[in-house]
C-alpha positions in Angstrom: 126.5 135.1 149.8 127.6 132.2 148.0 128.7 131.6 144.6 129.2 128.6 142.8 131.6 127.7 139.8 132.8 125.1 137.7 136.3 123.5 136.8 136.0 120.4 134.5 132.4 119.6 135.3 133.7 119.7 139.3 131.8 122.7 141.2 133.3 124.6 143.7 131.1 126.8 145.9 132.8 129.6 147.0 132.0 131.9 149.6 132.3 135.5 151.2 134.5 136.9 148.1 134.5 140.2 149.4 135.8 140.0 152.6 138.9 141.6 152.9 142.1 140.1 153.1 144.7 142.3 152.7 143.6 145.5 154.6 146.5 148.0 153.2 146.0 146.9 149.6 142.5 146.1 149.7 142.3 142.8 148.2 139.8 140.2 149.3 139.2 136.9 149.4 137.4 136.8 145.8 140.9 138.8 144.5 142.5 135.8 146.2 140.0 133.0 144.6 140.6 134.9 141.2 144.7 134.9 141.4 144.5 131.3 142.0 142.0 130.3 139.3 144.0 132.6 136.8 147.3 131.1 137.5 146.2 127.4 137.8 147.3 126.0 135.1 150.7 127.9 135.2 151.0 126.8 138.8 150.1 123.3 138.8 152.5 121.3 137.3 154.6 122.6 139.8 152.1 121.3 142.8 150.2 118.1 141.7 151.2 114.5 143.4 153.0 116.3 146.1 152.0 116.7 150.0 150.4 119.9 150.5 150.5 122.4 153.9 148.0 125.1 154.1 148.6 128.6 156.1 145.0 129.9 156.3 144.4 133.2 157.4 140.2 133.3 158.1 139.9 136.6 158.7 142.7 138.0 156.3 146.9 138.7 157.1 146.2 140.7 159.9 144.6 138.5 162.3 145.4 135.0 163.5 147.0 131.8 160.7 147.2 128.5 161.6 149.0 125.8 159.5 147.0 122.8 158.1 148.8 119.3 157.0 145.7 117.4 157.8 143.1 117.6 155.5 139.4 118.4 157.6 137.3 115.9 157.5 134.5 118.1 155.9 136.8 118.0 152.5 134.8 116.9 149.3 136.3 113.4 148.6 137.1 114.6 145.3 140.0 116.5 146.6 143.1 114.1 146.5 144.9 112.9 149.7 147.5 111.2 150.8 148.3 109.7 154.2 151.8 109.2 155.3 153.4 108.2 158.5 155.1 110.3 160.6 158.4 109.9 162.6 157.4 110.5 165.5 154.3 107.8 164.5 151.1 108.2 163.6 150.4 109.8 160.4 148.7 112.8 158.4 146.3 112.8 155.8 147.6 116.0 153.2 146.4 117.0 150.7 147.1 116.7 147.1 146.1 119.5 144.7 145.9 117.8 141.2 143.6 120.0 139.6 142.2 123.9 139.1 139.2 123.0 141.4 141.5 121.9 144.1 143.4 124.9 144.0 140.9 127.2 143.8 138.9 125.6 147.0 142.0 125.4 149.4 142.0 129.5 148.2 138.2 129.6 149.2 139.4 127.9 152.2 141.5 131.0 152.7 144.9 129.3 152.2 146.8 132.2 151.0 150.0 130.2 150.6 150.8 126.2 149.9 153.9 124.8 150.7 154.5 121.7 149.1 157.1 118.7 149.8 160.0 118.0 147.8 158.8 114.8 147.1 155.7 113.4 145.5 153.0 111.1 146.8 154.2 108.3 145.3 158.0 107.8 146.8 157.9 110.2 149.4 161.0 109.3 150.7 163.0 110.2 147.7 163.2 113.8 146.8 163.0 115.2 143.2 164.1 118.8 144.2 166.9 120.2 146.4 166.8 123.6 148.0 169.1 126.2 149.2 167.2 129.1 150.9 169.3 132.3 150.7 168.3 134.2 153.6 168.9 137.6 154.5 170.4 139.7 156.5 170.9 143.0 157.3 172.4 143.3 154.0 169.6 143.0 152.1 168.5 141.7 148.3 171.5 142.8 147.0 173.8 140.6 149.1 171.6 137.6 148.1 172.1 138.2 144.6 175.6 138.7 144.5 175.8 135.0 146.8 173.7 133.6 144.2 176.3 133.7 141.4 178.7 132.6 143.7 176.9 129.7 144.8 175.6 129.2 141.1 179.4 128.8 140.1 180.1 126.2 142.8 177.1 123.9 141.9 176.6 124.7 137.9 180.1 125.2 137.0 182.3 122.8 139.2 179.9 120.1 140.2 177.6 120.0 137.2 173.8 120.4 138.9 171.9 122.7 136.9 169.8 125.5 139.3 167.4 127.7 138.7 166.4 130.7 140.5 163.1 131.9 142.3 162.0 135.1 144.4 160.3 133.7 147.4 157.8 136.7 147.5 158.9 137.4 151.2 162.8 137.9 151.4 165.0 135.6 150.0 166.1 133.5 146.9 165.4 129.8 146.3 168.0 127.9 144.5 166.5 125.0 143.0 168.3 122.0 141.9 165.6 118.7 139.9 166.6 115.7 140.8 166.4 112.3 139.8 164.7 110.6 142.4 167.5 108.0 143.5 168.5 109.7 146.7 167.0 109.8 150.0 166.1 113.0 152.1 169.2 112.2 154.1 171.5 112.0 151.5 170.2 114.9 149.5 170.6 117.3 153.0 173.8 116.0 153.4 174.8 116.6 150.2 173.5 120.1 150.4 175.4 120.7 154.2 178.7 120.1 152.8 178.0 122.5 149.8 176.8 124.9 152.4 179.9 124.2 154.7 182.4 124.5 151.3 180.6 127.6 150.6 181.2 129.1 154.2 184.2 128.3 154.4 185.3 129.9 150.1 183.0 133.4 151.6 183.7 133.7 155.3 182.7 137.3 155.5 179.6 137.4 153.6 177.8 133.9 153.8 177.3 131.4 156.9 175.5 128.5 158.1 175.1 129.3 161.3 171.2 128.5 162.5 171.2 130.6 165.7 170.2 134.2 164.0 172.9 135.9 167.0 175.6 134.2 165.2 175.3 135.4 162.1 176.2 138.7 162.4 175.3 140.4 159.2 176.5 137.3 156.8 174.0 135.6 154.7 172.0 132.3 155.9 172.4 129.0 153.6 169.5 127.3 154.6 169.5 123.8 153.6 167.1 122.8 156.2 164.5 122.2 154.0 165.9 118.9 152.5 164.7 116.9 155.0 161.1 114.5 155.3 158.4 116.2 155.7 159.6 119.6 155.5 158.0 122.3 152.5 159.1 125.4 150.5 156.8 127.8 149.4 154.7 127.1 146.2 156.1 128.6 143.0 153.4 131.4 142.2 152.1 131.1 145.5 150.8 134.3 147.1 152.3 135.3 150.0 150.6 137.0 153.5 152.0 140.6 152.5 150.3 143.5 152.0 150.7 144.1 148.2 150.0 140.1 147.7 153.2 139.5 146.6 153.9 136.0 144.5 157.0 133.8 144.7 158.4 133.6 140.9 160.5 131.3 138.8 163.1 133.7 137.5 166.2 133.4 134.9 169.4 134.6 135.5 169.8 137.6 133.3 166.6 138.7 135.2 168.9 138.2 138.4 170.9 140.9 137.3 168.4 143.4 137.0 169.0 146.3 140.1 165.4 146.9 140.5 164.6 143.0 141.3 163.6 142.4 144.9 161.8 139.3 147.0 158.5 141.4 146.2 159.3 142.1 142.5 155.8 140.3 141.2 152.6 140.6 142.8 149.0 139.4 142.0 148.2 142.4 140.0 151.7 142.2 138.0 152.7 138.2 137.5 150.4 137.9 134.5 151.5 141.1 132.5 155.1 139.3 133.1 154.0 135.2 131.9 152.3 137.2 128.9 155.7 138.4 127.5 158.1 136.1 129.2 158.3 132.4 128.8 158.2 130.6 132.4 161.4 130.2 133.4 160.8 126.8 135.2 158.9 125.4 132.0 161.5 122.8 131.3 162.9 121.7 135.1 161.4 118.0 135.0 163.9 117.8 131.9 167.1 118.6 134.1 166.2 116.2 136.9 170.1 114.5 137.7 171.5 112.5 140.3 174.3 113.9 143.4 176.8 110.7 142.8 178.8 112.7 140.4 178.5 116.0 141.7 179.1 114.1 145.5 182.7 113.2 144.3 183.8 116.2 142.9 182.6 118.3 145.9 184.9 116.1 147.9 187.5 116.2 146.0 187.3 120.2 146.3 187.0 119.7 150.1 189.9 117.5 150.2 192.2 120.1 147.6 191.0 122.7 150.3 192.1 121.3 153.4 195.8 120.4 152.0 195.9 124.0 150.9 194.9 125.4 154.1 
């Protein structure tokens, strides 16, 4: 049974909307179709001109995924793509979802969550975000919001680089920083290493950087891995392969503070109540973009005060 609709004169034909997806909750594919369709417009400007991975899940979370950076063949040309080398050589063609039709036929397609690049089509090789991924432990949400003021008084307060905050929808925090796109992914991750390093070194108990889980003990991860070509973070407002369809959400930092907050806080069924009495936190991130060159100096000038202290 298929069903056809229309997005700016662009059809989409959608099909099997009521197979199941999430077993547990009992959403389906058309709940799926729907969230995306709703949230498209809030969701977009957050996603359009950058590389696109899907994680498709046929037959619903339970059963098998498989991650998708080449666009099929069998893809309408009207769905954008780009095609960019790879290191290793060779190249993919991704996708580029521009518009609500795009979105909502990658969700047809059963991607339940995008990641996207931290670059855009047009310089790929210069970043315009940088990501740390605050990863738990066995500690818990908690832990990861106490580390985020920490970390937020680092990069904010001493270095200058404004951050906002979102739930990933899984387990952790992202910690978002625009950037001006005059840096390379090279530059930007080794910006990000040495704030992770500082960090480690300022909370020795509670944070590390360690990448082998068995050396972590029960400290939480910086991950700064992510700031590198061709890697992807989760969507904002993406929906994530969790029973309850849970969504990764821009948050402020007063919300931060709440004790009830978790990964999980906003789900399919909740994310609009919340955009219908609170402002998008992320609304004004392209205005905050900045460069690392100042923030690179007085990081190492709090590296260097460190070390003679120590």
């Amino acid at each position: 049974m298929s069903e056809p609709r229309t997005y700016d004169k662009q059809e989409v034909e959608l099909s099997n909307l009521e197979k199941v997806f999430f077993p547990e909750s009992g959403y389906t594919k058309g709940d799926l179709v729907d969230y995306y369709e709703r949230i498209a417009d809030t969701m977009l400007p957050y996603i359009e001109g950058r590389p696109l991975t899907m994680i498709r899940f046929p037959n619903g979370i339970d059963d098998k995924k498989f991650f998708q950076k080449d666009a099929p063949d069998y893809f309408p040309d009207w769905i954008a793509k780009k095609s960019l080398e790879k290191k290793e050589g060779g190249s993919t063609n991704y996708v580029i979802c521009n518009d609500k039709a795009s979105l909502v036929y990658l969700a047809n397609q059963a991607c339940v969550t995008p990641h996207i690049w931290l670059s855009r089509q047009d310089k790929p090789e210069k970043p315009d975000r940088m990501i740390f991924d605050l990863d738990p432990s066995q500690e818990g949400f908690d832990a990861i919001k106490e580390a985020a003021f920490s970390i937020r008084e680092l990069l904010e307060n001493e270095l200058g680089l404004p951050l906002f905050l979102m739930t990933t929808g899984s387990r952790g925090l992202h910690l978002v920083t625009p950037l001006k796109r005059e840096h390379d992914f090279d530059e930007v991750r080794d910006f990000a290493q040495q704030a992770a390093k500082y960090l480690e070194r300022q909370f020795p108990d509670t944070m590390t950087t360690a990448t082998r889980k068995q050396k972590r003990e029960d400290k939480l991860f910086l991950d700064v891995a992510r700031n590198a070509w061709a890697q992807t973070s989760v969507a904002p407002y993406a929906v994530r392969p969790i029973e309850g369809a849970p969504v990764a959400t821009p948050i402020d930092w007063e919300e931060l503070k709440k004790p009830e907050l978790s990964a999980q806080s906003y789900t399919i069924k909740n994310i609009f109540r919340r955009l219908g009495s609170k402002e998008d936190p992320w609304k004004n991130i392209e205005d905050k973009k900045v460069g690392l060159s100042e923030a690179r100096k007085k990081l190492e000038k709090l590296i260097e005060k460190t070390s003679e202290d120590s």
